[in-house]
PLY file of the C-alpha trace (Angstrom):
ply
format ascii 1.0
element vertex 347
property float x
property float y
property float z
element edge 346
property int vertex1
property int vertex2
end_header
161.25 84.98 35.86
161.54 88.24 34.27
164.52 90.96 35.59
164.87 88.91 38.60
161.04 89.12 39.85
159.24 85.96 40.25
156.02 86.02 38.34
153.09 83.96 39.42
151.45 81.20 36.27
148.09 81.56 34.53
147.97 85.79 34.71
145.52 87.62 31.76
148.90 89.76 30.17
149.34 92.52 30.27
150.00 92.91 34.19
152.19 95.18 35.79
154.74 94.53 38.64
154.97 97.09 41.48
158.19 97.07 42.85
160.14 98.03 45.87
161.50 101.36 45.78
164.14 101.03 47.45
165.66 99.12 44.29
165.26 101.69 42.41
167.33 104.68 42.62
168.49 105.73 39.17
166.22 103.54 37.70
163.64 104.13 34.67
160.63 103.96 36.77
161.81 106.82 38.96
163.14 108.70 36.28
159.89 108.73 34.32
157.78 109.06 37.29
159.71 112.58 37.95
159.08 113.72 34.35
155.57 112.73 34.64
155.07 114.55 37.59
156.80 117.68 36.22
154.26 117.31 33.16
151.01 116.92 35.57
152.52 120.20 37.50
152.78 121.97 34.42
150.52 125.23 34.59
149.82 124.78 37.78
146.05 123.50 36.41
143.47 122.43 38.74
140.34 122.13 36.36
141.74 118.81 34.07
141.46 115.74 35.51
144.75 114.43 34.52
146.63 117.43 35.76
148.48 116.53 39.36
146.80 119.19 41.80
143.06 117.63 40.29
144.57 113.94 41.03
145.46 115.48 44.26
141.73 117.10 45.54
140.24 113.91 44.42
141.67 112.60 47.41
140.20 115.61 49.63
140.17 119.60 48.83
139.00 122.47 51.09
135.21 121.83 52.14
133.32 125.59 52.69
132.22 125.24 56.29
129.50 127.42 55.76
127.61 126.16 52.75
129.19 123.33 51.90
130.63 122.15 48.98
134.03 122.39 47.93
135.63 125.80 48.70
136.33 127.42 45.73
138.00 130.26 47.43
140.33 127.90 49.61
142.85 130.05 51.04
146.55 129.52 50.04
147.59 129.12 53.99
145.34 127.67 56.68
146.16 123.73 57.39
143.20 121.74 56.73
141.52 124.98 55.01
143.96 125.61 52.25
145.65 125.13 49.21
149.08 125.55 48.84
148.51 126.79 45.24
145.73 128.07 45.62
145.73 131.24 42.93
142.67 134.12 42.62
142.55 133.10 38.86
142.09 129.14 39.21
139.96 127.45 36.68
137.53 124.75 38.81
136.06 122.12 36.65
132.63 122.37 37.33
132.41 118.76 38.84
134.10 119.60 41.66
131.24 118.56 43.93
131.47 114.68 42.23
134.71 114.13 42.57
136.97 115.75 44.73
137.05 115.34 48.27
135.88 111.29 48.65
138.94 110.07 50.29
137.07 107.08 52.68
138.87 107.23 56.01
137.74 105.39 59.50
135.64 102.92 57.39
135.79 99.36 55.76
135.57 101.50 52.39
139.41 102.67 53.20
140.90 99.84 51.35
138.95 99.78 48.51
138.82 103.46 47.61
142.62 104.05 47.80
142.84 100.81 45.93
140.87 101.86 42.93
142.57 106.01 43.32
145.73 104.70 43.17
144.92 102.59 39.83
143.77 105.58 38.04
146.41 107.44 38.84
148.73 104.80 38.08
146.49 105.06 34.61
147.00 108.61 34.17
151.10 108.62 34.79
151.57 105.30 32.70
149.92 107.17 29.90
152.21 110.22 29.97
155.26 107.94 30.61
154.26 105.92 27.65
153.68 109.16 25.24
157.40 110.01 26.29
160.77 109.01 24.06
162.06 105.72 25.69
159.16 105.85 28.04
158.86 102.30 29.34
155.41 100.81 27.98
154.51 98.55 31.04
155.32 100.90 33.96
153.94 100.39 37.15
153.90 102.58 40.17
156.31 101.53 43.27
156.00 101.17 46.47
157.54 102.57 49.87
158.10 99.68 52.41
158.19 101.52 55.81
159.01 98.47 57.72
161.99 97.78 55.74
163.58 101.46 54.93
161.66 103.81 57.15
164.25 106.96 55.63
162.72 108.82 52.72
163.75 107.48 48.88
166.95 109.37 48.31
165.57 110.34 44.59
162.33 112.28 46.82
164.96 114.21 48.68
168.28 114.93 46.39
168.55 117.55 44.77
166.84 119.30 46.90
165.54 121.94 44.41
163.09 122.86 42.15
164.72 120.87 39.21
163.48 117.65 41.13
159.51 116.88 40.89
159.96 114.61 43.49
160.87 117.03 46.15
158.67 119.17 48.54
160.50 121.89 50.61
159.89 122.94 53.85
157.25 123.31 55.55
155.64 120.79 52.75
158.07 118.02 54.53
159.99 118.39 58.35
163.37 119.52 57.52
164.55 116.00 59.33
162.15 113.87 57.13
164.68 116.01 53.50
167.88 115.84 55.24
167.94 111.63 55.28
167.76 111.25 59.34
165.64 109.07 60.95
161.91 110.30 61.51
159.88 106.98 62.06
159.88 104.79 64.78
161.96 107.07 67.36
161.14 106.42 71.21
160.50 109.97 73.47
164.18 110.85 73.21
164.80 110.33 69.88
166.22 107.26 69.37
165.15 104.21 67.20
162.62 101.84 69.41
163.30 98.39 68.08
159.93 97.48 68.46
159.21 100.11 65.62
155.88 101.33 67.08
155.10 103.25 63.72
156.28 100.99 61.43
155.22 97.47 62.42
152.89 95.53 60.16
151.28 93.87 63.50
148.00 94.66 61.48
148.50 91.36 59.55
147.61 89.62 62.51
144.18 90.62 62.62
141.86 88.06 62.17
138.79 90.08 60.97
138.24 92.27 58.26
134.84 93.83 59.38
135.16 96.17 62.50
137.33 98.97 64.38
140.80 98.18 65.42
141.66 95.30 66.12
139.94 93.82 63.13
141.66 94.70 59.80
139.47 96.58 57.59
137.50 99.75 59.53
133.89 100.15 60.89
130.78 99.71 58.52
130.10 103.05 57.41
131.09 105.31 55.15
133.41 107.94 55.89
135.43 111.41 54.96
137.17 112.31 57.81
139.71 111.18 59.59
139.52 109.40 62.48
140.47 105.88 63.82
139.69 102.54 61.61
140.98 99.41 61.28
144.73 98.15 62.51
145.47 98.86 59.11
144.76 102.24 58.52
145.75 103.16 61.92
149.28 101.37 61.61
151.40 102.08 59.69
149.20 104.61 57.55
147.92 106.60 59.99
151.33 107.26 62.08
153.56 107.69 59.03
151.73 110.70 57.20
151.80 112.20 61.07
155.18 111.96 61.37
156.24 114.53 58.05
155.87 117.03 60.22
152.44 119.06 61.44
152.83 121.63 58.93
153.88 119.15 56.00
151.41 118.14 52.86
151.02 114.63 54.45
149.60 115.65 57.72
146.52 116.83 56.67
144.04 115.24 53.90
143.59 118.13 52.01
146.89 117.91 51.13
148.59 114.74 51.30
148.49 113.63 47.51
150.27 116.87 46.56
153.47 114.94 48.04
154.49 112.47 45.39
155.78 109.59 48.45
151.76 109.43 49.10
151.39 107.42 46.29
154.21 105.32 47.31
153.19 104.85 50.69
149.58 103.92 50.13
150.91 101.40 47.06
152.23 100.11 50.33
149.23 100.21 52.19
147.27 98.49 49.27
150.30 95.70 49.61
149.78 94.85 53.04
146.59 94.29 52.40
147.40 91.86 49.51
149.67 90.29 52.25
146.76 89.96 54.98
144.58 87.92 52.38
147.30 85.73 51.60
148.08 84.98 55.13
144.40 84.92 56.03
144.07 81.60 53.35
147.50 80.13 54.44
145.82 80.04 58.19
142.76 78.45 56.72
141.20 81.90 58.19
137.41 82.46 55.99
137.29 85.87 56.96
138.93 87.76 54.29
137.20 90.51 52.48
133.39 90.81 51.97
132.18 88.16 49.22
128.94 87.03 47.54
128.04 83.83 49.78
128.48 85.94 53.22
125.26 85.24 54.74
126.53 89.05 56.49
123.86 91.56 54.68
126.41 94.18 55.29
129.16 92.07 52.54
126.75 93.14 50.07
126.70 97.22 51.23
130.87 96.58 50.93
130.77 94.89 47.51
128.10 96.79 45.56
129.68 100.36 46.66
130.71 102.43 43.83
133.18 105.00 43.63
133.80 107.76 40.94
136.97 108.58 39.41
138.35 109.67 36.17
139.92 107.61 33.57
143.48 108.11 31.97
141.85 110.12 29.25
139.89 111.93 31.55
136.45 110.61 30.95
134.32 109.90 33.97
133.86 106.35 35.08
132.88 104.26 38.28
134.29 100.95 39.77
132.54 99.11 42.82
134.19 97.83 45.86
133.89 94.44 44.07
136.07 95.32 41.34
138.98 95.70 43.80
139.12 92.52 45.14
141.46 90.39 42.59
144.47 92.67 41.90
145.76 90.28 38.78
142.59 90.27 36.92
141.22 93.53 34.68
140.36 96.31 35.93
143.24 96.49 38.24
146.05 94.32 36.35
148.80 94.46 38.57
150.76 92.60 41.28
154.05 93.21 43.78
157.54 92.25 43.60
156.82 90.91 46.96
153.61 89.92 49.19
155.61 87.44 51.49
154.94 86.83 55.06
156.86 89.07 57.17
155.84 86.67 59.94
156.35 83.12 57.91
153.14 82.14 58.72
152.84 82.35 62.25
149.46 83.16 63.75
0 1
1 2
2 3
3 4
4 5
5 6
6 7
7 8
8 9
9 10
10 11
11 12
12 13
13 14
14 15
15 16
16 17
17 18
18 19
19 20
20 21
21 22
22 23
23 24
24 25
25 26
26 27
27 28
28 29
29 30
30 31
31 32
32 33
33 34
34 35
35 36
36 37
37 38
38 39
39 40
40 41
41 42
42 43
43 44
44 45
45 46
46 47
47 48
48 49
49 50
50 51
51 52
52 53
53 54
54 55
55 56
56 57
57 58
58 59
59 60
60 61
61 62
62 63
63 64
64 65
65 66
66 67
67 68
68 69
69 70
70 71
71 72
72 73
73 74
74 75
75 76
76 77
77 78
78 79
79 80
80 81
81 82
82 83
83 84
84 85
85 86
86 87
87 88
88 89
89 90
90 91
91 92
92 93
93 94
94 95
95 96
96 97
97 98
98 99
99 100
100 101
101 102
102 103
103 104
104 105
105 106
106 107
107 108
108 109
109 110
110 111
111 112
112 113
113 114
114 115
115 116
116 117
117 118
118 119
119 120
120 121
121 122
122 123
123 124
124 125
125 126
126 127
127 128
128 129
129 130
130 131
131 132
132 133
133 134
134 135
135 136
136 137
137 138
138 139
139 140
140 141
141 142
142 143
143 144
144 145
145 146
146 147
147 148
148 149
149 150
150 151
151 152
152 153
153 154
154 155
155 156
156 157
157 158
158 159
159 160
160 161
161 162
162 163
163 164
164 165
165 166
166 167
167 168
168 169
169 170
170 171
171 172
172 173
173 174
174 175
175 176
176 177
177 178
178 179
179 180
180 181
181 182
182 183
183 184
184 185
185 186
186 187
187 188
188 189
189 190
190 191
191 192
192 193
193 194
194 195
195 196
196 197
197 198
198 199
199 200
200 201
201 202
202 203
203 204
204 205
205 206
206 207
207 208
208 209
209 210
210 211
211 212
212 213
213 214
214 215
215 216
216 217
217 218
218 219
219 220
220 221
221 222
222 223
223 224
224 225
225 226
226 227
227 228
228 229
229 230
230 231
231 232
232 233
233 234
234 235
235 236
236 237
237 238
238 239
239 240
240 241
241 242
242 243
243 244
244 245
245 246
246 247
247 248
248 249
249 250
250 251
251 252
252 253
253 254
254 255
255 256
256 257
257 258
258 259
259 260
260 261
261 262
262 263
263 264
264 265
265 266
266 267
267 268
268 269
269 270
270 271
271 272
272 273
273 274
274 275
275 276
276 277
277 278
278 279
279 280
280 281
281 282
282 283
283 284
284 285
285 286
286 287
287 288
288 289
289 290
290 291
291 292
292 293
293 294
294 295
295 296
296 297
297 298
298 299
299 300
300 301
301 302
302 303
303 304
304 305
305 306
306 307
307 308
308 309
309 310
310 311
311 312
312 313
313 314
314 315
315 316
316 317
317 318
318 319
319 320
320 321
321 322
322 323
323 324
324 325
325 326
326 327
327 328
328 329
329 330
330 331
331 332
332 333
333 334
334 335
335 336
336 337
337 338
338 339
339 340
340 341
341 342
342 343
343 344
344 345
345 346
């Protein structure tokens, strides 16, 4: 036991613990997480890999509906069209068309994708953490548990100014989501539904990973835009970036990572799904994710597909579908405070 966290025997060192948020207000991992962000933001550079509106359009950027391609003259204001800092003198890399804009949504790629983005962006933060006096060494991105404290963080919301890099002011969030009050799981009248329709974790139920909801995972296909997919990605991830407001970075793809509670919330996402496999082999369930000895041709479409990122020293590289699976082991190196069974192992 280290600080209180259970660790699990026989893990490669050196893996990171993701922990609950929640826990952390004036903590180190916060602290430095701000002052990374602040670093990333500095400039206001989109053409370096490791600078935080690049991280950002990897996840989607303004597509020019006329030739295609990414739209290098994305307009500042416009919804899914723009970008919110957007200047007439932006630098683009050049690779823009490799890899920005490859967030997989409404498809069994979903999981994996985010899984691997969120690693090397964890990658790229650790580093500058790391590089920083007193930065802690083994830091590990946290995670948002909606179920559990469906208010924003307090550190994303005070101060509410410019001096805090984890703070987005209106119309980037809903005034409601800043001020602290309730903005999840609210009935037609505004007041909290106990049977938290957008934060329940019903999706752990599912008993399939291949397929639309109700199966866990998404449809067999690849895909950009969004759209349904499986219980998963329709609840709680779908509901909770809707519910920032229909103006705010999270509502639309093209600028969700801009917010820096994305990353917590789909550290969350890649949690669940953590959870799901655990409960899947504590109900003696085989259908987990896609694996070598499926006599399914389409396991080996899910396991062999590769996905291009960056690395934390911005050189190009590429991890498969397959190198997602076992979160303890390298690449990935990393595991959760806690993957218990909300529902104690009940079907």
């Amino acid at each position: 036991m280290s600080n209180g966290i259970v660790r699990r025997p026989a893990v490669p060192p050196p893996v990171r613990v993701r922990r609950d948020v929640s826990k952390l207000t004036g903590d180190p991992i916060l602290v430095f997480y701000e002052k990374a962000i602040a670093q990333m933001q500095s400039g206001n550079i989109l053409h370096l890999p490791q600078s935080w509106r690049y991280q950002a359009a990897i996840h989607d950027y303004p597509l020019n509906p006329i030739v295609g391609g990414i739209d290098t003259r994305a307009p500042k204001d416009g919804g899914r069209r723009a970008d919110p800092n957007a200047r007439d003198n932006d630098k683009f890399p050049g690779d823009q068309d490799t890899f920005w804009a490859l967030c997989e949504h409404d498809s069994w790629f979903f999981l994996p994708w985010h899984r691997l983005y969120i690693h090397f962006f964890e990658k790229v933060v650790a580093k500058i953490i790391a590089a920083m006096p007193d930065g802690p060494k083994d830091w590990a991105l946290p995670y948002w548990n909606v179920t559990a404290t469906p208010l924003l963080p307090e550190p994303f919301r005070k101060p509410a100014d410019s001096s805090n890099h984890l703070f987005v002011p209106e119309p980037g969030r809903a005034k409601r989501v800043n001020n602290g009050d309730p903005f999840l799981d609210l009935d037609r009248f505004g007041n909290l539904d106990p049977s938290k329709p957008d934060t329940n974790v019903n999706c752990l139920k599912a008993k399939s990973f291949k397929g639309n909801d109700p199966a866990f995972g998404g449809p067999v296909q690849h895909s950009h835009g969004p759209g349904g997919g499986g219980t998963l990605e329709v609840v709680p991830h779908n509901v909770v970036h809707g519910h920032f407001g229909d103006r705010s970075f999270m509502f639309f793809p093209v600028t969700a990572a801009l917010d820096p509670i994305f990353w917590l919330h789909h550290c969350n996402i890649d949690r669940l799904w953590e959870i799901w496999i655990q409960r899947q082999k504590q109900l003696s369930r085989l259908d987990r994710n896609p694996k070598d000895s499926d006599k399914d041709p389409d396991s080996k479409f899910w396991l062999d597909a590769s996905f291009n990122f960056h690395d934390e020293n911005g050189v190009a590289t590429s991890l498969t579908a397959r190198d997602s699976m076992d979160t303890r082991q390298p690449p990935l190196s990393y595991e959760y405070e806690d993957i218990s069974d909300p529902f104690k192992g009940a079907p």
